[in-house]
N, C-alpha and C positions, 0 to 999 in steps of 0.2 A: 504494500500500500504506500505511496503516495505522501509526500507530508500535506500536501493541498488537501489529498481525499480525506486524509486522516483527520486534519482541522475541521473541517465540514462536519465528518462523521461526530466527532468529539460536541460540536455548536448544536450539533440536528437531539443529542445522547441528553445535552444539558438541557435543552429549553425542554425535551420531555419530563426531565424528573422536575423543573420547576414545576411544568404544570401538574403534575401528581400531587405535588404537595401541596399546592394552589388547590387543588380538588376534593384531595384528604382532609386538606384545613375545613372546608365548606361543607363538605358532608360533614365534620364531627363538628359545625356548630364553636371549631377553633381558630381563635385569632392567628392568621398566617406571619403575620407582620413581618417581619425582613426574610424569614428561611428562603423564599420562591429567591427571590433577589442571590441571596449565600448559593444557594442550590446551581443558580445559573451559572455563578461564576467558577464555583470549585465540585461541583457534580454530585460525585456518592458521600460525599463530606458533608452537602449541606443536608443532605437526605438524614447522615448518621446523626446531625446536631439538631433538626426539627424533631428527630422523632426521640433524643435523648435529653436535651438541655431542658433542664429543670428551674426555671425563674424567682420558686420560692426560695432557693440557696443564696 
């Protein structure tokens, strides 16, 4: 692969799990506030930190 296809692939991989979590947030009635944003930019990370980061800490 390609670094062009690669970057594509990579941008096409991120804006999906934004929207998942955009999605997830809305069906559970949970405020999304920055994760879609985290998600887009650094991928399974922002995934790992919407569905772990705990705010009461």
């Amino acid at each position: 692969m390609d670094g062009q296809a690669f970057l594509a692939a990579t941008l096409v991989a991120h804006a999906g799990f934004a929207i998942v979590v955009a999605i997830h947030a809305f069906a559970t009635d949970r405020d999304a506030g920055r994760w879609p944003f985290v998600t887009l930019a650094f991928g399974l990370a922002g995934i790992a930190a919407y569905f772990f980061y705990d705010e009461s800490r």
